[in-house]
C-alpha positions in Angstrom: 0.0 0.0 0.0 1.5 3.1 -1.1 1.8 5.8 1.7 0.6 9.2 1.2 3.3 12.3 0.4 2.0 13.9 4.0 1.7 10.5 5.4 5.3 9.7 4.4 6.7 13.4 5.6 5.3 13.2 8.8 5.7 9.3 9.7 7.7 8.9 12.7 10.5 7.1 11.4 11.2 9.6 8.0 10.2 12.8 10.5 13.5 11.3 13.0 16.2 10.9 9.9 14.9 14.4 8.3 15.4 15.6 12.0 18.7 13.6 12.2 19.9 14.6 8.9 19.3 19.0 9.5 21.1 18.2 12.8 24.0 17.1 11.3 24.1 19.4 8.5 23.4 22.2 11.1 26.7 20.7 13.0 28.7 20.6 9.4 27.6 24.2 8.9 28.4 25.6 12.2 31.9 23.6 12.1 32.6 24.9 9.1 31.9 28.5 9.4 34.2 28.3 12.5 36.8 27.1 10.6 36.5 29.5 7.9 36.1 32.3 10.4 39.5 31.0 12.6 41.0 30.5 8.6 40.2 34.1 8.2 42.2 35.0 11.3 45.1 33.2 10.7 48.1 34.8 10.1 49.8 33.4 6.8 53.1 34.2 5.2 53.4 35.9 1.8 52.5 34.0 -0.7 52.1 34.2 -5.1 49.2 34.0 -6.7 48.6 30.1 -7.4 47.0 28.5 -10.3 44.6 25.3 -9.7 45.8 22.1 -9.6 49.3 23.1 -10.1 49.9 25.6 -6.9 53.1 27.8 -7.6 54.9 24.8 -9.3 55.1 26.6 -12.2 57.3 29.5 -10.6 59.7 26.7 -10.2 62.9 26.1 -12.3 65.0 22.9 -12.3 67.3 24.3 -9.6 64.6 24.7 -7.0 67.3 26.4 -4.5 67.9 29.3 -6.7 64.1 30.0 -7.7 63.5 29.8 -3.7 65.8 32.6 -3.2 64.4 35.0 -6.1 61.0 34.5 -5.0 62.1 35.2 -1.6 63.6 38.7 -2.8 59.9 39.7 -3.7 57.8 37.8 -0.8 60.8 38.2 2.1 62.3 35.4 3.7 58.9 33.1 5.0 56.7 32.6 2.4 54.0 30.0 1.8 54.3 28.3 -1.7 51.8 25.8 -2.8 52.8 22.5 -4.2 49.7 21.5 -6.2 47.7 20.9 -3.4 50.2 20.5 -0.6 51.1 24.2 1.2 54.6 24.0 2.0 56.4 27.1 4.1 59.6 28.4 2.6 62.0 29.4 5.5 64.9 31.7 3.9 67.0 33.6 7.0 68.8 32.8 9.7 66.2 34.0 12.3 63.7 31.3 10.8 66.2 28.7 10.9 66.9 29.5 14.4 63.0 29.0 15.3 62.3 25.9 13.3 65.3 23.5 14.4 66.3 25.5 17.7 63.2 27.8 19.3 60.4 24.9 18.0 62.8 22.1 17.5 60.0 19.3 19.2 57.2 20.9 16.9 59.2 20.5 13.8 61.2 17.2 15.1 59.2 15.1 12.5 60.0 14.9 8.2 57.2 14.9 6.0 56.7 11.5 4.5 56.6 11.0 0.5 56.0 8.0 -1.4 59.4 8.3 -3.2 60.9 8.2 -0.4 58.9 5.6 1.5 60.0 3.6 -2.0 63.1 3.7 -1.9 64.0 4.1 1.7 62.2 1.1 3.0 59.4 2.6 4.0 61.2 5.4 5.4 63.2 2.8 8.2 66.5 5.3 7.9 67.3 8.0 10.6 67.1 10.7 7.7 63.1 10.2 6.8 61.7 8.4 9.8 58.8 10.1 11.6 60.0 11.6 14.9 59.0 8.9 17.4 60.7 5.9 19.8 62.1 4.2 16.5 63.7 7.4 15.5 64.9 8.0 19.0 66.3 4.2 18.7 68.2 4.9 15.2 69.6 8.1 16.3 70.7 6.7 19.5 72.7 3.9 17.2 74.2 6.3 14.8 75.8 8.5 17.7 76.9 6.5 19.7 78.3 3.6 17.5 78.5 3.9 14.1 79.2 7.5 14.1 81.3 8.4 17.3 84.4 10.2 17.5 85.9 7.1 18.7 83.9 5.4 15.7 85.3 7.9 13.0 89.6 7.5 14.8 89.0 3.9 14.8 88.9 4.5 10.7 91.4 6.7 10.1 93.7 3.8 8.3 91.0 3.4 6.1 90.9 7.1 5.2 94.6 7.4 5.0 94.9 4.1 2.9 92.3 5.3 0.2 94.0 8.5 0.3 97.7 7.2 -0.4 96.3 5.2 -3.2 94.3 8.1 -5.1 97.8 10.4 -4.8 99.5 7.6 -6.8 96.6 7.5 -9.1 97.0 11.4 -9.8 100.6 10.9 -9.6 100.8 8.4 -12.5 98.9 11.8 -14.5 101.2 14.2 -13.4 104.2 13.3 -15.9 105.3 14.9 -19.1 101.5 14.3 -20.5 100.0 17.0 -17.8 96.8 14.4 -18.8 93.8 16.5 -16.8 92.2 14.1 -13.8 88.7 14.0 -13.5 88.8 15.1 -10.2 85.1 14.5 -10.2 84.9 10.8 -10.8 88.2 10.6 -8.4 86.5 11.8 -5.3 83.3 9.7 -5.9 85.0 6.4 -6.4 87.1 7.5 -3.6 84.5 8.5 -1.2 82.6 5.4 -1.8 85.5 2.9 -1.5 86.1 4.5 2.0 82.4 4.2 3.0 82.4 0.9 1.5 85.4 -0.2 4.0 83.8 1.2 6.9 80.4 0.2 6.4 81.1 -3.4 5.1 84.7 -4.1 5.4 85.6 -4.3 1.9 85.5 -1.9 -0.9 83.3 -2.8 -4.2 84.7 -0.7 -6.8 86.6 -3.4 -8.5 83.6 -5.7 -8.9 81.1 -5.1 -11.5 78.0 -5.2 -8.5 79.9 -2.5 -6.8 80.2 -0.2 -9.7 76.7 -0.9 -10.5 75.7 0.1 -6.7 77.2 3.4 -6.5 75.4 4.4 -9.9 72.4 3.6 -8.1 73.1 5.0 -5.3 73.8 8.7 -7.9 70.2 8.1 -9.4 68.8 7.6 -5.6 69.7 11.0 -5.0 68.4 12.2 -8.3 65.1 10.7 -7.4 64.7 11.9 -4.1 65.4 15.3 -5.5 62.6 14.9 -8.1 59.2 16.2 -8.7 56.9 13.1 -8.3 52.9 14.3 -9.1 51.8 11.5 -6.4 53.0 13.4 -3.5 51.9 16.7 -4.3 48.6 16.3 -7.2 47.3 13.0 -6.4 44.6 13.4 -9.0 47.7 12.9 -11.3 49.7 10.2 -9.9 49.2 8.6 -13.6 51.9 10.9 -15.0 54.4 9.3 -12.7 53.1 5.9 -14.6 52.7 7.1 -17.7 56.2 8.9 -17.5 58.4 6.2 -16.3 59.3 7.2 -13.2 57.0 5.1 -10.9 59.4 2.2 -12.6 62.4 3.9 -12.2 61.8 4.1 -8.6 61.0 0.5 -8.4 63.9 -0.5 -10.8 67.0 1.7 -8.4 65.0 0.2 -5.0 65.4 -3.0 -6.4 69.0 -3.0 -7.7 69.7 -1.4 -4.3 68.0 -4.1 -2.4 69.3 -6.9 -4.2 73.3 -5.7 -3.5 72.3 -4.7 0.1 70.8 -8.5 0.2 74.3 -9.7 -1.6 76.5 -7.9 1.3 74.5 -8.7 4.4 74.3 -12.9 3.5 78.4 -12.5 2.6 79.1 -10.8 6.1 76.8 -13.8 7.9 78.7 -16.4 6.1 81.8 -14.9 8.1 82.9 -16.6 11.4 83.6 -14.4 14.2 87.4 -15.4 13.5 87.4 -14.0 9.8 88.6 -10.7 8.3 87.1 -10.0 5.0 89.7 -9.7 2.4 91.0 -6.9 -0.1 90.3 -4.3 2.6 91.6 -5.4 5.7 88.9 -4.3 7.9 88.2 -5.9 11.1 84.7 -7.3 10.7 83.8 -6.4 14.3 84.2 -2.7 13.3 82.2 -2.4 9.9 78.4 -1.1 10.5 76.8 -4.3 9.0 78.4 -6.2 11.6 77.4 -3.8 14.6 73.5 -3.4 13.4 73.4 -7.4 12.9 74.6 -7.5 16.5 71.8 -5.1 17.4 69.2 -6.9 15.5 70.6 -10.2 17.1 69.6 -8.6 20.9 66.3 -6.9 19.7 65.1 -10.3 18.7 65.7 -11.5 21.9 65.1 -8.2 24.2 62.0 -6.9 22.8 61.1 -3.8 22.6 61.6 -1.7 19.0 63.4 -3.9 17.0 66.2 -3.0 14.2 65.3 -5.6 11.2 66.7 -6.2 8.2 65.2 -3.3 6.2 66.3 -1.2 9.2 69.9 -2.1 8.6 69.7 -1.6 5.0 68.0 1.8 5.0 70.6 2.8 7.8 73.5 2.3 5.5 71.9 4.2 2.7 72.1 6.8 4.9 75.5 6.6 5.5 76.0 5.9 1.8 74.4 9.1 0.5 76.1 11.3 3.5 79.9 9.9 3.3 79.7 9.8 -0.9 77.6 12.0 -2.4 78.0 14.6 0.2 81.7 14.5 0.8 82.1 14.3 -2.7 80.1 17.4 -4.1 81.9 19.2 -1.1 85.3 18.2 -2.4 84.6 18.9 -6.4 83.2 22.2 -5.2 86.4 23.2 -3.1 88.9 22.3 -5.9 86.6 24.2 -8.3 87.0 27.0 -6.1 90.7 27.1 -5.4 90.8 26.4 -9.1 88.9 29.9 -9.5 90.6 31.4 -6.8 94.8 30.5 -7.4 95.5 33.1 -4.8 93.7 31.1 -2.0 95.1 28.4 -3.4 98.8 29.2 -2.7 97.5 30.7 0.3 96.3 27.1 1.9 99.4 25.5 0.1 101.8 27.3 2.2 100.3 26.5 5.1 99.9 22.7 4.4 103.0 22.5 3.6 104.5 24.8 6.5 102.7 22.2 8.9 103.7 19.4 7.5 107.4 20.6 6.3 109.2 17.2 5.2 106.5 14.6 6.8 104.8 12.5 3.9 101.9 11.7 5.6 98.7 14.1 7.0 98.0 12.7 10.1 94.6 14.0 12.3 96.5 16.3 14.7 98.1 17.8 11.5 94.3 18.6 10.1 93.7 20.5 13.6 96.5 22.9 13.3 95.8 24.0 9.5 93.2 27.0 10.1 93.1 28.2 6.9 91.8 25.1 5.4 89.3 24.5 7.9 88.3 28.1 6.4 88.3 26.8 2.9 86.3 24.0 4.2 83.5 26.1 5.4 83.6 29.0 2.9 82.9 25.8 0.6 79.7 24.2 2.5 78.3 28.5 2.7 78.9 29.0 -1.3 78.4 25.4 -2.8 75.8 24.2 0.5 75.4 20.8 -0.9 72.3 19.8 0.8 69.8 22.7 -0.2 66.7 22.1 1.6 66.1 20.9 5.6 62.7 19.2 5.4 60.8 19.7 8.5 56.9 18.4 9.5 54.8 20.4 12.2 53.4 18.1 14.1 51.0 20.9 16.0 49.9 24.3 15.6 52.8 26.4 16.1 54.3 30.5 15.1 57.1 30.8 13.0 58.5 34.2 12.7 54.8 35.4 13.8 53.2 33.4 10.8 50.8 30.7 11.8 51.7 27.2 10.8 48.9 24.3 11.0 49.7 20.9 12.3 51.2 18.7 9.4 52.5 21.4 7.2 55.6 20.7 5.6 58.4 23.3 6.5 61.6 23.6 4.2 64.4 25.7 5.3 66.5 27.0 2.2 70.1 26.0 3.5 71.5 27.0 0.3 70.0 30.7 0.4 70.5 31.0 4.0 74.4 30.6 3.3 74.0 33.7 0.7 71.8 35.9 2.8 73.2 39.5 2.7 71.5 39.9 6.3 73.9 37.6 7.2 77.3 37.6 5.0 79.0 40.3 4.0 79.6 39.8 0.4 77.9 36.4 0.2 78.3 35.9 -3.7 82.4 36.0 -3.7 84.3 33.4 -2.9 86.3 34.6 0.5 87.4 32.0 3.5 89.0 34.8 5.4 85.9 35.8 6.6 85.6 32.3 8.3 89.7 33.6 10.3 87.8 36.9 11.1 84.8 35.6 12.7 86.4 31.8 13.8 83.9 31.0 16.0 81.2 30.3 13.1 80.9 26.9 12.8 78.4 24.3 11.0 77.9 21.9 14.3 74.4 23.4 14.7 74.4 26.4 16.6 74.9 29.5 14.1 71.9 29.2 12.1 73.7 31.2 9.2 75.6 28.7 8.2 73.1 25.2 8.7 74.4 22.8 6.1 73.8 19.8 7.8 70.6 21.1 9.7 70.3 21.9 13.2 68.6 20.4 16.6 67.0 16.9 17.1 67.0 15.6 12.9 70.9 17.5 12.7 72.7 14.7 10.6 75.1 12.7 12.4 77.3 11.7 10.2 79.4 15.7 10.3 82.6 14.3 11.7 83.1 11.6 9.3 82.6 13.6 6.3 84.5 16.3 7.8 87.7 13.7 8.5 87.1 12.6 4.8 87.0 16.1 3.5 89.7 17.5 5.3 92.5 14.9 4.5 92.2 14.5 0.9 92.2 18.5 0.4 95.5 18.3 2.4 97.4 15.6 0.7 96.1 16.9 -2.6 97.5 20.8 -1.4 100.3 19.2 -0.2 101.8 16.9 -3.0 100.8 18.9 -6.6 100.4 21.8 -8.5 97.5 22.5 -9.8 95.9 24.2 -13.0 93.6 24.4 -15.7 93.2 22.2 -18.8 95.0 24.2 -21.5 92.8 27.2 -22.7 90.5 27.6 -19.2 91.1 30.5 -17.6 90.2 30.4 -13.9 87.3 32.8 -14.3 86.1 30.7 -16.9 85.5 27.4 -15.1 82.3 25.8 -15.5 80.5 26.3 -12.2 76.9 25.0 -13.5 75.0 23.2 -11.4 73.4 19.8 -11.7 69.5 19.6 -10.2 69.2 17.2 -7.6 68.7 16.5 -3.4 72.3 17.0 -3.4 73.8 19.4 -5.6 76.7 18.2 -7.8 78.5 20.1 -10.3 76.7 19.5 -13.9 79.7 19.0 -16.0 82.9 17.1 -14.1 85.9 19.1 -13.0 89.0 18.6 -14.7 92.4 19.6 -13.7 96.1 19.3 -14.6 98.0 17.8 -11.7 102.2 18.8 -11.9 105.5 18.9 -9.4 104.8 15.8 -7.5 106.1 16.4 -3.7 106.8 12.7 -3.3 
């Protein structure tokens, strides 16, 4: 029997969901107006006009780090950019630094999560990407306090020097009558790796066809994590990361990576406690694979937040990416420098080799006396910073530089700008490590926010003193046993200083230069 249209208004049951229904759409309303009215009083930084869909991505050039700072001329130094969808605060000055990783450290101690990342990363298991949390707490406590402690970093200093001695001979066997240039670029990267590889797994790869194959991936890893992908910021067009290619690139680098990581870990289990592992002498109670394995041994039987397997391979990733592609982008950027620059040059020279005076060798208490290249060192991380951007998450409501910042926004602090701030530097775009004798007491360790390029606070990476060691030697030795100079026809104002895109920022083209007077 069909029921009347007043019948079926006003019967009980339809009357309680119509009553129901206004309720809840009165509640919607009323929530919503609130928010738009508490929207309307927030205070936001400057921002660009946006486009839909897109946001202010197409403001963006390639090298992200240098369309940050010229947008930042026009909007100041916090601005609020919009990455398709996903609002992201641009912090460009020392002063915002200072409140994101120092003033609001535990509101900002999380990193926003993205799916290239989470990819390639194992689901984001490193200390670099983790969310802020006991696990995090876990990994950091790990990194500081055994693979990357002082005592951690002496106990490898025959590794560094090894590695060292062998890439002077290399250079020295292109430093005859042929004056043949070096591709100082492909030298520090092989070199940087082979000394990671020794102290992470005992034995260097870069022989072997797998280890050659693993530090090109680990090159494109980088490139990735630098890279636009639509998923994380339009969703609506994740396709284009299908359709492109690059959803399979990602899979293809995380796989290659995997499988090597997989390779390494089952050859240092095979080991009895007895063995060494051959070609580099390393003690395999010393390497990192063998100290996580030991730590995932005693989680399994403690409890608690365990380390597993993707834990230990996402760990040494980490170190992978800081102590090679960080250390060397640093080092191509100093020579390239110095190259530019022939009256530094001499300058560091004569101390090196006033230090050092007949010794061969550069030992650590050598490094601590030479001042000016410590200078060089940082005048190099200020111009050439080679990790642009600081990622940071809000995990509450919180005011940065009186701007209002919502819970989950992602925060990224412009490292690379922040080094050539003119509120901060005098003469930031020239080349001068003097200013680092003037003002010594500048340093990178986290506490002058004008010069952050390895962050600051709680996410800070730990991994400075290795890279520093690295760094610091093979300038030395290099200073200390050759000339150097341009491939015929470069003039030093001439070099090629392009820059390649990227999460770290590399040279585009290699450097190239004429090694001559061999001091040994």
């Amino acid at each position: 029997m069909l029921i009347e249209m007043d019948e079926f208004v006003l019967h009980p049951f339809f009357l309680s969901v119509i009553m129901i229904s206004f309720i809840y759409i009165l509640k919607k309303w009323i929530i919503l107006s609130k928010s738009c009215s508490k929207r309307t009083l927030l205070v936001l930084p400057p921002s660009p006009r946006k486009l839909p869909i897109l946001g202010n991505l197409h403001q963006l050039r390639p090298l992200t780090h240098r369309s940050f700072e010229s947008l930042g001329r026009k909007y100041g130094p916090v601005m609020l950019l919009h990455f398709g969808s996903r609002p992201v605060i641009i912090i460009q000055s020392a002063d915002g630094a200072k409140e994101v990783m120092n003033t609001h450290d535990l509101a900002f101690a999380s990193k926003p999560e993205t799916r290239v990342a989470s990819r390639l990363l194992y689901g984001s298991k490193d200390i670099s990407a983790s969310p802020y949390g006991e696990y995090w707490r876990k990994l950091k406590s790990i990194c500081v306090l055994q693979l990357l402690s002082n005592k951690r970093v002496h106990s490898f200093q025959y590794i560094r020097e090894e590695e060292t001695a062998l890439v002077m001979k290399k250079i020295k066997s292109c430093s005859g009558s042929s004056s043949a240039p070096v591709n100082l670029s492909q030298l520090f990267m092989t070199l940087s790796n082979d000394i990671i590889c020794r102290s992470a797994f005992g034995k260097k790869y870069s022989q072997e066809e797998d280890g050659i194959k693993f530090l090109s991936l680990i090159t494109e890893l980088m490139q990735l994590l630098g890279s636009f992908s639509f998923g994380d910021h339009i969703p609506s067009l994740s396709w284009i990361d299908r359709a492109s290619g690059f959803d399979a690139r990602v899979a293809r680098v995380a796989k290659g990576i995997d499988d090597f990581l997989d390779h390494v870990i089952q050859e240092h289990q095979n080991y009895d406690d007895t063995d060494t592992i051959k070609l580099g002498e390393t003690r395999r109670e010393t390497t990192f694979i063998k100290i996580l394995l030991n730590i995932n041994s005693e989680d399994n039987t403690t409890g608690g937040v365990s380390i597993d397997k993707d834990s230990i391979k996402a760990i040494i990733l980490d170190v992978f990416v800081g102590g090679t592609d960080t250390a060397s982008a640093t080092l191509a950027w100093a020579m390239t420098e110095l190259l530019r620059h022939p009256i530094v040059m001499n300058k560091l020279q004569k101390e090196i080799r006033e230090i050092l005076r007949d010794k061969h060798d550069v030992t650590d208490k050598d490094l601590e006396k030479m001042h000016y290249l410590k200078a060089v060192v940082k005048e190099t991380l200020r111009y050439h910073t080679p990790v642009p951007f600081l990622a940071r998450e809000a995990r509450e409501d919180v005011k940065v530089m009186g701007y209002d910042v919502a819970a989950g926004t992602m925060i990224l602090t412009n490292a690379w700008a922040i080094g050539r701030d003119p509120a901060s530097w005098d003469e930031p775009e020239k080349f001068k490590p003097e200013r680092f004798l003037i003002n010594s007491s500048i340093d990178f360790m986290g506490l002058d926010f004008e010069l952050v390029p390895f962050g600051a606070g709680r996410r800070r990476c730990p991994g400075i003193a290795i890279s520093m060691a690295n760094i610091e030697l093979v300038l030395a030795n290099l200073l200390q046993k050759f000339e150097w100079g341009l491939p015929q026809g470069i003039k030093p104002e001439d070099l090629d200083t392009t820059e390649n895109p990227g999460g770290i920022i590399h040279r585009k083209n290699p450097l190239f230069a004429v090694a001559t007077h061999c001091y040994f």
